[in-house]
MMTF fields as JSON, N, C-alpha, C and O atoms, coordinates in Angstrom:
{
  "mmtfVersion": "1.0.0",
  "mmtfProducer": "UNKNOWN",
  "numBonds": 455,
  "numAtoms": 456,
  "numGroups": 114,
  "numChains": 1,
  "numModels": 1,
  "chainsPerModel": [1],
  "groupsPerChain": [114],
  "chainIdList": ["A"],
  "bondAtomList": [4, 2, 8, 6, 12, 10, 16, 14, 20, 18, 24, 22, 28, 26, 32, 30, 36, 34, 40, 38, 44, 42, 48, 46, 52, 50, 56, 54, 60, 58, 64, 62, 68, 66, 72, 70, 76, 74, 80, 78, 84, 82, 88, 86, 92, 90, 96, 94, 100, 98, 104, 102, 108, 106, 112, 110, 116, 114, 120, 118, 124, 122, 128, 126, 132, 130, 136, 134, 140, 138, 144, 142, 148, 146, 152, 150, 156, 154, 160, 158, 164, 162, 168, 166, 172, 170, 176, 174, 180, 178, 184, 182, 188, 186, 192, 190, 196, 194, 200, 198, 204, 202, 208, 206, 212, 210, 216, 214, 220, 218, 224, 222, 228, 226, 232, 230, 236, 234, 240, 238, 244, 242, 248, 246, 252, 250, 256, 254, 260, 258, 264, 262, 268, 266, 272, 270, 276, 274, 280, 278, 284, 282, 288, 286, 292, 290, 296, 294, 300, 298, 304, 302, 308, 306, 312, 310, 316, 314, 320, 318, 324, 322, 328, 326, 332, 330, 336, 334, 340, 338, 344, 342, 348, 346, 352, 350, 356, 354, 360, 358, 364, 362, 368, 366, 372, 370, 376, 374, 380, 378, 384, 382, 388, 386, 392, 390, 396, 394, 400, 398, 404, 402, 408, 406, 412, 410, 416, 414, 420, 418, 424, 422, 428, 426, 432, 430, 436, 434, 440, 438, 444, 442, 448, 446, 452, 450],
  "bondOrderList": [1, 1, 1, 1, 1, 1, 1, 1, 1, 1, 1, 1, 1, 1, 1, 1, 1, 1, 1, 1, 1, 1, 1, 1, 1, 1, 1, 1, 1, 1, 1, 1, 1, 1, 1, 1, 1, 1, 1, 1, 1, 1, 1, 1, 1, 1, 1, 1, 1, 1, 1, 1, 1, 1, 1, 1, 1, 1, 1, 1, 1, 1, 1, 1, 1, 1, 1, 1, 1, 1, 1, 1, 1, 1, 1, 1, 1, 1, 1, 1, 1, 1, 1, 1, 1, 1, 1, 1, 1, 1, 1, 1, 1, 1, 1, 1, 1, 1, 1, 1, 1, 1, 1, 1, 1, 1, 1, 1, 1, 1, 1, 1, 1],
  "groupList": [{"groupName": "UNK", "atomNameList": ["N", "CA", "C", "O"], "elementList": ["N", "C", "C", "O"], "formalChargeList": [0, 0, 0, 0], "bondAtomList": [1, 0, 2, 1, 3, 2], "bondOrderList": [1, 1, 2], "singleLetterCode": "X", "chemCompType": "L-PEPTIDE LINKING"}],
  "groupTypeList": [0, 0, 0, 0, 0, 0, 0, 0, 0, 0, 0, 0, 0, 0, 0, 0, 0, 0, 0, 0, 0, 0, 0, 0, 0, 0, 0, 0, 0, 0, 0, 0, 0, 0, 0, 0, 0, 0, 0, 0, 0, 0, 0, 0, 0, 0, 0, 0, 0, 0, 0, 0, 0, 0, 0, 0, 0, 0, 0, 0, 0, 0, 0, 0, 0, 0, 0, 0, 0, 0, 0, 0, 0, 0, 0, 0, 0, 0, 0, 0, 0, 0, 0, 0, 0, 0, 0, 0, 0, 0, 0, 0, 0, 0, 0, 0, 0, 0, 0, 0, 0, 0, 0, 0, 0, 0, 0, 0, 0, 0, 0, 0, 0, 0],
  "groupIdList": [1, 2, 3, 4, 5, 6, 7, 8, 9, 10, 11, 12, 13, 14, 15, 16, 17, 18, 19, 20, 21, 22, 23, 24, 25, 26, 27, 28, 29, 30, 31, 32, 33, 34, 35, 36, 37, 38, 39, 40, 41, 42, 43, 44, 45, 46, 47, 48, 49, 50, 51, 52, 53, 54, 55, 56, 57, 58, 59, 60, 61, 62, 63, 64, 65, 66, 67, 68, 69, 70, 71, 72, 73, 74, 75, 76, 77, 78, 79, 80, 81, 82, 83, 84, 85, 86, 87, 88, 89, 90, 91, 92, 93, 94, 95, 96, 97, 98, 99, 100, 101, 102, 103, 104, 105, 106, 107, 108, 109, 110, 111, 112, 113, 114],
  "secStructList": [7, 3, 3, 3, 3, 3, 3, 3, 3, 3, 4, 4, 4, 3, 3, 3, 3, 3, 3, 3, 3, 3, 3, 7, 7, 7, 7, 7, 1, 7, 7, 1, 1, 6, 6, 7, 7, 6, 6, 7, 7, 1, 1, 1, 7, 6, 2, 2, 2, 2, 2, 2, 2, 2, 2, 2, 2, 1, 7, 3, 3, 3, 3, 3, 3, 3, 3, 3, 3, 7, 1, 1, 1, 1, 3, 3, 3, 3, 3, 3, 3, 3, 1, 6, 6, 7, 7, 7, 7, 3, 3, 3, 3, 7, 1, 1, 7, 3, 3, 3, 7, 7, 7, 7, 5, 7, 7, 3, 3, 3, 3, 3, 7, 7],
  "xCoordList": [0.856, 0.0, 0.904, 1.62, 0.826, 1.469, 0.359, -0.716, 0.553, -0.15, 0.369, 1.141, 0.102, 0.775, -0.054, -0.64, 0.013, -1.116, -0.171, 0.577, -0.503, 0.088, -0.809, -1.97, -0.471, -1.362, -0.396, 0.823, -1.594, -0.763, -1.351, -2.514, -1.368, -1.823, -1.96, -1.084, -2.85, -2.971, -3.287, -3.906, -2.815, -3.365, -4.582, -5.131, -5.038, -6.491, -6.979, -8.142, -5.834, -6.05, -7.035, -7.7, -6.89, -7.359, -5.993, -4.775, -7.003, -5.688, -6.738, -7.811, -5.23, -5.829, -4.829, -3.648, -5.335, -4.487, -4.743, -5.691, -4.023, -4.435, -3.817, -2.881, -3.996, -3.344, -3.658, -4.657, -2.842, -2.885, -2.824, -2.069, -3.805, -3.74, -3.107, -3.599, -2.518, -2.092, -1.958, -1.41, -2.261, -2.351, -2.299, -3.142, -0.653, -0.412, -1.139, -0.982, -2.035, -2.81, -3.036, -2.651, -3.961, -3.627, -2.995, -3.038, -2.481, -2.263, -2.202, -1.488, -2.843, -3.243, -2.113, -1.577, -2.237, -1.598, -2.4, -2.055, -3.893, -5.037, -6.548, -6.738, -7.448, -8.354, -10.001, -11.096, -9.567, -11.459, -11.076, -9.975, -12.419, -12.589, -12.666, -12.411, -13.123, -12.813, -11.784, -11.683, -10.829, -9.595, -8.891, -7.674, -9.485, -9.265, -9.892, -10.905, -8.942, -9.879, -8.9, -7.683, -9.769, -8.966, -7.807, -7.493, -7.172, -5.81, -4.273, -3.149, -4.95, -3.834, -2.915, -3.202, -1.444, -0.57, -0.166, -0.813, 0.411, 1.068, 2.325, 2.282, 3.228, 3.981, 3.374, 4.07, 1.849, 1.456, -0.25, -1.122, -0.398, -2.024, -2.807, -2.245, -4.256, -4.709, -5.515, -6.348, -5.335, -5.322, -4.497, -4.92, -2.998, -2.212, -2.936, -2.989, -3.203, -4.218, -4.886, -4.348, -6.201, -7.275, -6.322, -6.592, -5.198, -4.671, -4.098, -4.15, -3.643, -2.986, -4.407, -4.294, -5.366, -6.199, -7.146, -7.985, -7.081, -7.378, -6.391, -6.721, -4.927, -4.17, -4.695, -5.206, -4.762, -5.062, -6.195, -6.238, -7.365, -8.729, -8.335, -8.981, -7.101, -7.023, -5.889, -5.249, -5.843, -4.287, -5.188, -5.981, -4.651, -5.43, -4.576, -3.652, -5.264, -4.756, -6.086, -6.867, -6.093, -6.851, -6.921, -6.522, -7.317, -6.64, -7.875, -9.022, -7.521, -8.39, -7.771, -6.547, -8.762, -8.451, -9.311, -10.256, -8.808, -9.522, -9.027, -7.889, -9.952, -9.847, -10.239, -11.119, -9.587, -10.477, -10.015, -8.897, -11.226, -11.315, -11.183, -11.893, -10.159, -10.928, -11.801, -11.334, -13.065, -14.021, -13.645, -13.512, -13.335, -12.686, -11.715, -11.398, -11.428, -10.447, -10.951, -10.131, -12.141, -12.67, -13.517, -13.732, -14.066, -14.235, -13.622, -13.306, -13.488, -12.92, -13.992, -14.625, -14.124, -15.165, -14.067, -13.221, -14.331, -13.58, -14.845, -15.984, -14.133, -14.723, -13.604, -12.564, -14.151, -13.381, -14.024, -15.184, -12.705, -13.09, -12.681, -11.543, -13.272, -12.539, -12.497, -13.644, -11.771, -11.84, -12.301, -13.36, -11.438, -11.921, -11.985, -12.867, -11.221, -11.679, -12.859, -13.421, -13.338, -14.333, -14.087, -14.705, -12.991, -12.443, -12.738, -12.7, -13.571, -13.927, -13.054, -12.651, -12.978, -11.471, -12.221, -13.103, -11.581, -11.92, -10.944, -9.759, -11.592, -10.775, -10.521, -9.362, -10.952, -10.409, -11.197, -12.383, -10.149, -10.742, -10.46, -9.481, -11.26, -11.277, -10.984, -10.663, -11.158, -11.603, -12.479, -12.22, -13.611, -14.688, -15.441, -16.248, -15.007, -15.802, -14.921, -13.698, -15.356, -14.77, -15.613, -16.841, -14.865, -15.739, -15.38, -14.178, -16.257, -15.977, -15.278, -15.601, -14.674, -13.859, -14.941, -15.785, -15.207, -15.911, -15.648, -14.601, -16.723, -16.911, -16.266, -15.064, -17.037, -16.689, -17.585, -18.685, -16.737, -17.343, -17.411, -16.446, -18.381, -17.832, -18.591, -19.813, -17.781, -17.814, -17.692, -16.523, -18.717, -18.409, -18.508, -19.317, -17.508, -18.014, -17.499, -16.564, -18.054, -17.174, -16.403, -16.614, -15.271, -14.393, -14.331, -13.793, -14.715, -14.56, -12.891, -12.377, -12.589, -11.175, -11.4, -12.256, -11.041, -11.061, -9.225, -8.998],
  "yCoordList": [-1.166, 0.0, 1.232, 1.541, 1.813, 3.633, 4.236, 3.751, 5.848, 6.624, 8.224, 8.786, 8.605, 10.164, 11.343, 11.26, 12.261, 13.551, 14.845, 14.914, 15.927, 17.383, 18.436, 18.329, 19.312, 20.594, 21.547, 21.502, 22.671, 24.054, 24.98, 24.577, 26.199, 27.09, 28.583, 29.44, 28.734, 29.778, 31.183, 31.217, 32.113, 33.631, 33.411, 32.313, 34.618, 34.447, 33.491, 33.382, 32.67, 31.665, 30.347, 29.677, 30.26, 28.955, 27.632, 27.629, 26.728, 25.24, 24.142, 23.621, 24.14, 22.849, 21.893, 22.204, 20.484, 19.402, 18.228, 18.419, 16.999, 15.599, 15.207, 15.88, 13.896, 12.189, 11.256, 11.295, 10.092, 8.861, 7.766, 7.762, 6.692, 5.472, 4.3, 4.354, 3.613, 2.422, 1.013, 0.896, 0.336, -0.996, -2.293, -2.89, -2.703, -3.49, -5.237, -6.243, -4.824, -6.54, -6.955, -6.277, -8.614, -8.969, -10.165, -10.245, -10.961, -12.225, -13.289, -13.161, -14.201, -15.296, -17.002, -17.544, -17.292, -19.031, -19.833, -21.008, -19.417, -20.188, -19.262, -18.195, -19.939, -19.171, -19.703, -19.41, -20.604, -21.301, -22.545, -23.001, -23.098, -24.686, -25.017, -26.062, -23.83, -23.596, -23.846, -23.944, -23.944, -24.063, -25.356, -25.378, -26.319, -27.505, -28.331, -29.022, -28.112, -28.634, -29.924, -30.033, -30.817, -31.645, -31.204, -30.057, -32.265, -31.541, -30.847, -30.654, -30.615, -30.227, -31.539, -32.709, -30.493, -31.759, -31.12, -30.119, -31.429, -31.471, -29.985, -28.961, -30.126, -29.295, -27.995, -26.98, -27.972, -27.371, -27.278, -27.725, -26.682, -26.975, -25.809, -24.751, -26.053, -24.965, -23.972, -23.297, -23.863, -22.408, -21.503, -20.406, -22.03, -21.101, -19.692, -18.462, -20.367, -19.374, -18.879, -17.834, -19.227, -18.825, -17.457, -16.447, -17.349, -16.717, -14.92, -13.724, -15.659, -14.939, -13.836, -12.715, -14.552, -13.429, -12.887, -12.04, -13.396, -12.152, -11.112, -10.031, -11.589, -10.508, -9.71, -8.71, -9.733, -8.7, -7.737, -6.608, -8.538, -7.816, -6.802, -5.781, -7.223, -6.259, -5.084, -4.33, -5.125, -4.413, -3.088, -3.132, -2.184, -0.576, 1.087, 1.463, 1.574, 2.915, 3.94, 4.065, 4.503, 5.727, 6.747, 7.153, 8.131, 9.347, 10.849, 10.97, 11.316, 12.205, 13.23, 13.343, 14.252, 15.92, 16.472, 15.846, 18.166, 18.88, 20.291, 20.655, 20.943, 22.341, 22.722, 22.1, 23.86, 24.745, 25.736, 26.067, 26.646, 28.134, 28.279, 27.807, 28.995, 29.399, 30.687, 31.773, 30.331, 31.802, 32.642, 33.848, 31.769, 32.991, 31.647, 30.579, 32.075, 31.482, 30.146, 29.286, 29.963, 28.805, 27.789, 26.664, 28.074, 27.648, 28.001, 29.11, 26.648, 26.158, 25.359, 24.446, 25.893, 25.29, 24.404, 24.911, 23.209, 21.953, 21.263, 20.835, 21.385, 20.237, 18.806, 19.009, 17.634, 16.681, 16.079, 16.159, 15.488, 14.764, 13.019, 12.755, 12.282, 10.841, 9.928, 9.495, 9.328, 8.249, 9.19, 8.999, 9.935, 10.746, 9.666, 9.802, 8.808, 8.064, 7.388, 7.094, 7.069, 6.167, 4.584, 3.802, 4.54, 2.983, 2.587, 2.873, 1.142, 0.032, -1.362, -2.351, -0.909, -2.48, -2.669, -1.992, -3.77, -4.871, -4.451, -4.76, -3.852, -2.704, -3.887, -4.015, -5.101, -6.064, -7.107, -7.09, -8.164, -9.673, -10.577, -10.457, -11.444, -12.702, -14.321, -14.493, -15.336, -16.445, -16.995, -17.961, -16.184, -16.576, -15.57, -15.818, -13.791, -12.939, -11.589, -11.677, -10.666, -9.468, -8.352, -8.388, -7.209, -5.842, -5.056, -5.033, -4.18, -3.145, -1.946, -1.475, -1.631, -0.025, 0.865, 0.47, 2.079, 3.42, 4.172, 4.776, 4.107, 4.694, 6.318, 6.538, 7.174, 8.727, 9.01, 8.528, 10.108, 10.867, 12.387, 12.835, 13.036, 14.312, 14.843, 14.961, 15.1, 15.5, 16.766, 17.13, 17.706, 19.436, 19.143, 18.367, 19.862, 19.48, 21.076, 21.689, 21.473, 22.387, 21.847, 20.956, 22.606, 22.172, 22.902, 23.964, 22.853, 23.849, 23.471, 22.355, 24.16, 24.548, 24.976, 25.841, 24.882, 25.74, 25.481, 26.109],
  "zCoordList": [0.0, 0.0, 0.0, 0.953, -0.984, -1.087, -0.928, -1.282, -0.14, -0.123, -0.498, 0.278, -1.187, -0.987, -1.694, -2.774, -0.999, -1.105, -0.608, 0.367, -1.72, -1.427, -1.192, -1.586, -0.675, -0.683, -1.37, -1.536, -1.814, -2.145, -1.87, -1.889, -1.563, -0.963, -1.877, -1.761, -2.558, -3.629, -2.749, -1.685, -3.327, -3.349, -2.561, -2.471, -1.922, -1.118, -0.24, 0.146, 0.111, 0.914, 0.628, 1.418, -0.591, -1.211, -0.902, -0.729, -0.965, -0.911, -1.366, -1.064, -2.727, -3.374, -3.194, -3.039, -3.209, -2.792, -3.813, -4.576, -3.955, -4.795, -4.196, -3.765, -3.834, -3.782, -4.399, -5.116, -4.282, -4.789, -3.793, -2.821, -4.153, -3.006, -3.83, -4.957, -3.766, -4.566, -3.95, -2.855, -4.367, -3.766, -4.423, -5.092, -3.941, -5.131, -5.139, -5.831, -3.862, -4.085, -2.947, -1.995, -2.657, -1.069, -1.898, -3.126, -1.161, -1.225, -0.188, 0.807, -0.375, 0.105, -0.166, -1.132, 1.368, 0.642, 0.477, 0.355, 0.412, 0.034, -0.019, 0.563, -0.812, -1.405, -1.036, -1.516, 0.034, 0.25, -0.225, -0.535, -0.22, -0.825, -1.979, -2.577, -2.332, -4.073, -4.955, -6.178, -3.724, -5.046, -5.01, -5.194, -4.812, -4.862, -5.941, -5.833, -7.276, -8.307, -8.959, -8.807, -9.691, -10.639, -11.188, -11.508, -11.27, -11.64, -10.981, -11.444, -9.65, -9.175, -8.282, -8.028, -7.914, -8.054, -6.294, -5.987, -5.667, -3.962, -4.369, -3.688, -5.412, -5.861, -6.596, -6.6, -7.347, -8.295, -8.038, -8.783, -6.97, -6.617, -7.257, -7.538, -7.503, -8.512, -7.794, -8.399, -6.691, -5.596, -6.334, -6.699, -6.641, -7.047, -8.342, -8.328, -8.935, -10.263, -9.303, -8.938, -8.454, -7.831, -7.441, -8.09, -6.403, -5.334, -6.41, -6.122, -7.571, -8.543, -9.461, -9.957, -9.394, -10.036, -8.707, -9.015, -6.88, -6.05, -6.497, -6.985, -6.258, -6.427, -7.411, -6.908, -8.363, -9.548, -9.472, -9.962, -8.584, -8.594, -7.491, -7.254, -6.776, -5.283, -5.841, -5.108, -6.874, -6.927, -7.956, -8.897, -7.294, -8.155, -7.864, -7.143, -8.617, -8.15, -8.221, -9.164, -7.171, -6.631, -6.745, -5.654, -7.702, -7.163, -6.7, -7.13, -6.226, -5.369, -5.162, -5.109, -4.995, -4.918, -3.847, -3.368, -3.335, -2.458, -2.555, -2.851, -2.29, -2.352, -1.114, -0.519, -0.559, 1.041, 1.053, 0.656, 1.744, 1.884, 3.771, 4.659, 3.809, 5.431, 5.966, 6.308, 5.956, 6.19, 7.072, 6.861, 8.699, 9.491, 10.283, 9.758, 11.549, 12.101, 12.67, 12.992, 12.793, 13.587, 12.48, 12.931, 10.97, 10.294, 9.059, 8.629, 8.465, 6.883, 6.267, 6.797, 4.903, 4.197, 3.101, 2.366, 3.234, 2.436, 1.134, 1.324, -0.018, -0.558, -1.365, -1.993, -1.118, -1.21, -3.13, -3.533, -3.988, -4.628, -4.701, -5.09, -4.464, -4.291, -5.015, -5.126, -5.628, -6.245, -7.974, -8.571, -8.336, -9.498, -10.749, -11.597, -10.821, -12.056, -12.171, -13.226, -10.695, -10.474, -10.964, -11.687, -10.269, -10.477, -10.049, -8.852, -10.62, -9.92, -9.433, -10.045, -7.988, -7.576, -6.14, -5.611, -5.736, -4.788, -3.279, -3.15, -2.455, -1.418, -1.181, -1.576, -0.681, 0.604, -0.089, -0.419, -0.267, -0.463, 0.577, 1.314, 0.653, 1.625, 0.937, -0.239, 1.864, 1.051, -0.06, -0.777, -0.087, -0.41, -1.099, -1.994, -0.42, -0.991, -1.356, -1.247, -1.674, -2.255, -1.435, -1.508, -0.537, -0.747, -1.573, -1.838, -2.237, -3.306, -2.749, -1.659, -3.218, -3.018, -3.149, -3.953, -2.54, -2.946, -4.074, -4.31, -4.819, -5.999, -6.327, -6.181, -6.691, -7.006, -5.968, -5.701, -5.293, -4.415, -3.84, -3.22, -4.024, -3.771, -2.458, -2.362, -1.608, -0.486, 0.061, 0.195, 0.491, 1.458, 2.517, 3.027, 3.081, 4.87, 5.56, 5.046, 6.454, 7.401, 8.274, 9.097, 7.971, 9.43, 10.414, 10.098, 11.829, 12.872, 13.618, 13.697, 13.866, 14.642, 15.573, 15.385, 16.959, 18.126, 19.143, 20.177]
}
């Protein structure tokens, strides 16, 4: 897993920022009951394929942006963009199942400071 994100800070007190999430996969030394098929050998078992295409469904890249204003000293108005390509990948796999990663997302929020 890499992560890395910058800010910059424009004239008028604007700040825009991007990152990137990357994730080169999970991997497993086994995949469920599933992967016990004809054919396989003690040296060469056919989990191995199964294990090799989680990896692939888990392995992605992410990238995301944000902009913020600060109105006065105790609030900042933020808006977030996530997942801008709207890539579809497999945040976390298991034995048996897959959860989906979060789609595109655009997010305002206030931030209070005190």
């Amino acid at each position: 897993m890499l992560t890395l994100w910058s800010t910059y800070e424009l004239p008028k007190r604007i700040t825009l920022g991007g990152g990137v999430n990357y994730s080169s996969g999970n991997f497993f030394n086994q995949t469920g009951t599933f992967n016990f098929v004809a054919g396989g050998t003690v040296s060469q078992p056919k989990y191995a394929t199964n294990a090799a295409a989680i990896q692939a469904l888990t392995k992605y890249w992410v990238f995301d942006a944000m902009a913020s204003y600060p109105v006065h000293r105790h609030l900042t108005l933020q808006l977030n963009l996530n997942n801008i390509g709207d890539t579809q990948y497999a945040d976390k796999a298991y034995d048996r199942h897959f959860m989906p990663g979060a789609g595109r997302q655009i997010l305002f929020s206030p931030v209070f400071s005190f």
